[in-house]
C-alpha positions as CSV (number, residue, x, y, z in Angstrom):
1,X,0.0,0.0,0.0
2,X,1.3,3.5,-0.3
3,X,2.9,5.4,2.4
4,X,3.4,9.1,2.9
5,X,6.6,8.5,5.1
6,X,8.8,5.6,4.9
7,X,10.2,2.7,2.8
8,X,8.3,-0.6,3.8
9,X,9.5,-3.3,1.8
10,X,11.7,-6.3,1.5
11,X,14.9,-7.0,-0.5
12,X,13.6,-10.3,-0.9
13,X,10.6,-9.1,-2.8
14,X,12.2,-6.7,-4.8
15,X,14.6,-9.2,-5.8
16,X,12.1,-11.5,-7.0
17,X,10.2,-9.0,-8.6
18,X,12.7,-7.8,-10.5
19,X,13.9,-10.8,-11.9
20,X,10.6,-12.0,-12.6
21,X,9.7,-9.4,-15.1
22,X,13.0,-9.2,-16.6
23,X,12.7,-12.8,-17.4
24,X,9.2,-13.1,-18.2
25,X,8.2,-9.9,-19.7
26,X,11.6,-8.6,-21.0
27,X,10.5,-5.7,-18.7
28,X,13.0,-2.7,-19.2
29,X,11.3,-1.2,-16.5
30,X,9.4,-1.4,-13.2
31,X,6.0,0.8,-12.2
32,X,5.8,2.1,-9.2
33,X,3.2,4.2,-8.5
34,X,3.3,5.3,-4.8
35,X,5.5,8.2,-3.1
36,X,8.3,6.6,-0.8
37,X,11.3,7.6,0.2
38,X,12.5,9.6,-2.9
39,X,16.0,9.7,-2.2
40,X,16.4,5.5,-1.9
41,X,14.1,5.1,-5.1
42,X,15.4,7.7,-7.6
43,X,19.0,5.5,-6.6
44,X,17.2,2.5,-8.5
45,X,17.3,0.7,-11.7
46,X,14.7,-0.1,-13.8
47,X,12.3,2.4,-11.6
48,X,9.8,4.7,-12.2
49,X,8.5,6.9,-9.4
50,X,4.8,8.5,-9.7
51,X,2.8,10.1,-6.9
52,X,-0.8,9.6,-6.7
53,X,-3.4,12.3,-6.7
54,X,-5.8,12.0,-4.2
55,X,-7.7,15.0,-4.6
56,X,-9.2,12.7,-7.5
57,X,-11.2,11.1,-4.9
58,X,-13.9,12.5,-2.3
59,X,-12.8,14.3,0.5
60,X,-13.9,11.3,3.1
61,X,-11.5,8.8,0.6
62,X,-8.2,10.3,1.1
63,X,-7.7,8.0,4.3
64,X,-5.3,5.4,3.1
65,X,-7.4,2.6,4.6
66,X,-10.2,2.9,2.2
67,X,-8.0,1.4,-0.1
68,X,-10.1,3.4,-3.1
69,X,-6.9,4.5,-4.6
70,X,-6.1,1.2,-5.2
71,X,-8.7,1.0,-8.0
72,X,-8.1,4.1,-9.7
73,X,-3.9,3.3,-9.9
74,X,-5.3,0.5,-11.5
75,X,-7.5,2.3,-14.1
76,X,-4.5,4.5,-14.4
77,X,-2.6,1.6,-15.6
78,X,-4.9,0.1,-17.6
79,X,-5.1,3.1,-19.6
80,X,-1.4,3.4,-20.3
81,X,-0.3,-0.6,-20.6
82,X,-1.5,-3.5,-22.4
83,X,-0.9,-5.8,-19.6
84,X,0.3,-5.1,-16.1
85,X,1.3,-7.0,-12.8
86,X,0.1,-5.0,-9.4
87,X,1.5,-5.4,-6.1
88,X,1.1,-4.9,-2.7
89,X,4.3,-3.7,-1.1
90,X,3.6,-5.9,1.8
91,X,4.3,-8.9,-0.8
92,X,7.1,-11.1,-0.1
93,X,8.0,-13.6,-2.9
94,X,9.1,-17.7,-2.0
95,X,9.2,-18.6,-6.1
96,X,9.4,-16.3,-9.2
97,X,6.9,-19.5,-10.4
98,X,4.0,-17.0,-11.6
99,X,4.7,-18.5,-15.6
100,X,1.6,-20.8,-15.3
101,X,-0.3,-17.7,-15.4
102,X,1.0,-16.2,-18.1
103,X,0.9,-18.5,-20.6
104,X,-2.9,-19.7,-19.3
105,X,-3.4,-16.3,-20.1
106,X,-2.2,-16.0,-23.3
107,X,-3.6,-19.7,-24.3
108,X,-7.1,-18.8,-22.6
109,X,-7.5,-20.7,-20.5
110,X,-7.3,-18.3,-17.6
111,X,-9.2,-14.7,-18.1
112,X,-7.3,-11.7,-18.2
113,X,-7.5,-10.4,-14.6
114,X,-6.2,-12.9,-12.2
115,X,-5.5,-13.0,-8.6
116,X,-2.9,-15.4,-7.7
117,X,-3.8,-16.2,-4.2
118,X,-7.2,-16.7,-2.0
119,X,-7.9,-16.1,1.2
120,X,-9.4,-18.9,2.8
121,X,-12.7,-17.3,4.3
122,X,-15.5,-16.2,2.3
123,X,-16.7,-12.8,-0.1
124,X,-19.8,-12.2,2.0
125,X,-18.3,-13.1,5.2
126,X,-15.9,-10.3,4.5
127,X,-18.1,-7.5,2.4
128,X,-20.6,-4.9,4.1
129,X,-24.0,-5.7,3.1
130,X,-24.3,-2.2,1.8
131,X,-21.9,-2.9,-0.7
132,X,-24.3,-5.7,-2.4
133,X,-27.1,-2.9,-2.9
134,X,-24.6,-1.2,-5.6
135,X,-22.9,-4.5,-7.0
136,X,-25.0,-7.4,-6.8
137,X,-23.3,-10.4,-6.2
138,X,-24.6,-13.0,-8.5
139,X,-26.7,-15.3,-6.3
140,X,-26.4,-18.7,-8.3
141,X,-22.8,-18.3,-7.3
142,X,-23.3,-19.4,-3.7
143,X,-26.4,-21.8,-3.6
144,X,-24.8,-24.5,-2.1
145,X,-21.4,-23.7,-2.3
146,X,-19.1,-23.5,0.6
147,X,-15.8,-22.3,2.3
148,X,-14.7,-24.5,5.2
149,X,-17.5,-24.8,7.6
150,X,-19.0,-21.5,5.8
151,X,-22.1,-22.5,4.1
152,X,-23.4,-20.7,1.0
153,X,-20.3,-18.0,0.8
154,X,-17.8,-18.5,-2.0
155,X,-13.7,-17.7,-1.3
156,X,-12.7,-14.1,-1.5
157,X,-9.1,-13.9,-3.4
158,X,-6.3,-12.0,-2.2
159,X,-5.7,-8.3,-3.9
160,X,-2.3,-7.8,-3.3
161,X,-1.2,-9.2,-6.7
162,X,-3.2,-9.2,-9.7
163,X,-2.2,-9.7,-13.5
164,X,-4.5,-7.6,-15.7
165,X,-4.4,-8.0,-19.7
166,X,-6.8,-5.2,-21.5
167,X,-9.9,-6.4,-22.8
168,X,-13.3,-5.4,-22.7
169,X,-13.3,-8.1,-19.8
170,X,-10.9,-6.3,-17.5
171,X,-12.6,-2.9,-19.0
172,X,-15.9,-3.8,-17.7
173,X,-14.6,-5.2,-14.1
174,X,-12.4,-1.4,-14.0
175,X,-15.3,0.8,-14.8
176,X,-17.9,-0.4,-12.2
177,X,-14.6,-0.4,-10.0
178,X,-14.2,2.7,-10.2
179,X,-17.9,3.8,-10.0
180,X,-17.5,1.9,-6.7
181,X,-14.4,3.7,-5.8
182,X,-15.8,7.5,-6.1
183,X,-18.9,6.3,-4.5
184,X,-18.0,6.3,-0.4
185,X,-21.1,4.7,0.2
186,X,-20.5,1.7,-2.0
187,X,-16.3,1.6,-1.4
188,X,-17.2,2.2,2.5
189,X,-20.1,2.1,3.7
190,X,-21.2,3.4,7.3
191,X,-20.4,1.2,10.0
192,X,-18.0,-1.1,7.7
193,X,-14.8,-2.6,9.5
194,X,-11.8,-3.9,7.9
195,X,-10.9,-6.2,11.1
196,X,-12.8,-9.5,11.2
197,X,-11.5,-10.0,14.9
198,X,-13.1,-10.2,18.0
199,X,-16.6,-12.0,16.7
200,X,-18.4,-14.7,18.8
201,X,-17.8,-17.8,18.0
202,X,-21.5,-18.5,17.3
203,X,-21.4,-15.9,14.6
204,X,-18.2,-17.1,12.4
205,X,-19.3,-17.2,9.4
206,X,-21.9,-14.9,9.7
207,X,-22.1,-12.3,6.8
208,X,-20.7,-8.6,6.6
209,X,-18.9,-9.8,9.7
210,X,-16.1,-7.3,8.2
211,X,-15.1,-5.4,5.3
212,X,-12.2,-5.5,2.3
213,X,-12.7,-2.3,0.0
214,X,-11.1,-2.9,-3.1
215,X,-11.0,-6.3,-2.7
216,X,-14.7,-6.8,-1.9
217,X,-15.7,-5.2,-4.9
218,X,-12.9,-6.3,-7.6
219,X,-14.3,-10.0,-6.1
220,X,-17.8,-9.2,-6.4
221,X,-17.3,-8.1,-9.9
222,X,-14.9,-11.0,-10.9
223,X,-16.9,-13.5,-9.9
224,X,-20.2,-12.0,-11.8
225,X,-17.9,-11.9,-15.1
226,X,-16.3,-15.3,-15.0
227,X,-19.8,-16.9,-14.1
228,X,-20.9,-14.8,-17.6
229,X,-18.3,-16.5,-19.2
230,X,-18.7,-19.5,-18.6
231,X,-22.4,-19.3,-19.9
232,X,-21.9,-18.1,-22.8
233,X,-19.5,-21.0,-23.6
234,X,-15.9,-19.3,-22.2
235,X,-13.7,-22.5,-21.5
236,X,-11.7,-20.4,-19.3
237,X,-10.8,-21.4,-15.9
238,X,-12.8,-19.2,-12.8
239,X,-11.1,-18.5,-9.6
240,X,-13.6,-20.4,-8.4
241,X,-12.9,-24.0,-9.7
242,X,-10.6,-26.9,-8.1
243,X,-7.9,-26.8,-10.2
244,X,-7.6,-22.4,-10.6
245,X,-3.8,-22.2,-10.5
246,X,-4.1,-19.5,-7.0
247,X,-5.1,-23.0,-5.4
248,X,-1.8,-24.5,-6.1
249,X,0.5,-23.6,-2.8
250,X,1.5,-19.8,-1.6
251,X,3.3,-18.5,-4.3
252,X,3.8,-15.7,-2.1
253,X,3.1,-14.5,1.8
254,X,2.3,-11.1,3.1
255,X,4.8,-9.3,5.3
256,X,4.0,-6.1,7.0
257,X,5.4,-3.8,8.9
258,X,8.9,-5.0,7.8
259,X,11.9,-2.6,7.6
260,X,14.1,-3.1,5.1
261,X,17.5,-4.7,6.9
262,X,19.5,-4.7,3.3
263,X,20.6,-1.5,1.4
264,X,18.9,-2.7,-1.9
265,X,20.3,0.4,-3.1
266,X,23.1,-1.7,-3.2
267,X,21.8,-4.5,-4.6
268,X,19.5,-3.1,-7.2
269,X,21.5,0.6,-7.9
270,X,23.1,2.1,-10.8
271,X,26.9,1.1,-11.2
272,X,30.2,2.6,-11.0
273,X,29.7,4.4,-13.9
274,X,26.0,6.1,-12.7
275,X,24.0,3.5,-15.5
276,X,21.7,1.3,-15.1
């Protein structure tokens, strides 16, 4: 997430990050949109440094935890790139094993936005009722369905890292993002709470029990499209099913609150000669 003040990051993810794209997307440079530390960044290869304007979203928005300008950096990028990777900066890599997704991608057998990791509870557990009233979850989706011991709920993914290719799929699940986004009532509505702590036990599962932004309604909308899809005769791969690739181990783990304990301007920087 950005941060006004600080660097919060990990060599360890940079590193993989890095040499992920390089490899995979003969990347000759890496995004990021968020304003850090200027003085470590500008040091870096590969690196492009943005800040992002918040006065592009209502007043009651600009609080970092609402996590709407999530959505529009990703608009942003969708407007400017054919494909793009987001991450958290909380992300800490254990493989740079992400190819699978790429080339299901390309072969079409996964859609064109993909989350690569879920979260083990489910979307209405975790989504403010309220939200529902602006983007209806389709309600085939969950008849008889279940997550764990959570009856009639389907999984919520993980939106710290998504892979986005432009079509009019991803174009459709942006817009009514962003609708969401400048809308605090449908982003965040009254009384919404991202902790899901501190619940009786005999209300577990019960819904709207807490709150996800971003991820709430990029789920919602994801799981509407796929379910389209599919019934139209799509023989892509949902998030949903078995054998999705995000079910296949933790590709990666989140790590917050971590200082970096490595100068990576050491690691990553330009050499002797001030080039990259």
């Amino acid at each position: 997430m950005p941060s006004r003040s600080g660097f919060n990051n990990t060599e360890q993810s940079y590193s993989s990050a890095v040499s992920w794209a390089r490899g995979k997307l003969a990347c000759s440079r890496c995004f990021q949109p968020f304003d850090f530390k200027k003085n470590e960044l500008n040091s870096l290869c590969n690196l492009q440094l943005r800040r992002f304007n918040f006065t592009q979203l209502p007043q009651r928005l600009h609080k970092l935890k609402s996590f709407a300008w999530k959505v529009l950096i990703l608009a942003e990028m969708f407007r400017e790139f054919n494909s793009f990777i987001y991450c958290d900066t909380s992300i800490q890599f254990h493989t740079n094993d992400y190819k699978i997704f790429i080339r299901d991608i390309n072969r079409k057998i996964l859609g064109d936005f993909q989350f690569t990791l879920g979260t083990h509870h489910g979307l209405k557990f975790a989504t403010h009722p309220d939200m529902f009233s602006y983007i209806p979850l389709d309600p085939s989706l969950t008849v008889g369905s279940k997550i764990g011991e959570d009856t009639n709920d389907i999984e919520m993914m993980e939106a710290n890292m998504i892979i986005v290719r432009k079509s009019d799929f991803t174009r459709q699940l942006l817009k009514w993002s962003v609708l969401c986004a400048l809308t605090p009532e449908c982003i965040e509505p009254l009384g919404a709470s991202i902790s899901c702590q501190n619940y009786d036990t005999d209300q577990l599962y019960q819904d709207g029990r807490c709150h996800r932004q971003d991820q709430s309604v990029m789920n919602i909308l994801l799981h509407n499209l796929e379910l389209k899809l599919t019934r139209e005769g799509s023989q892509i791969t949902p998030h949903l099913r078995y054998n999705h690739p995000s079910k296949w181990g933790n590709r990666h783990s989140l790590r917050r609150g971590q200082k970096t304990s490595v100068d990576i301007v050491k690691l990553f920087g330009k050499n002797i000669n001030g080039t990259c």
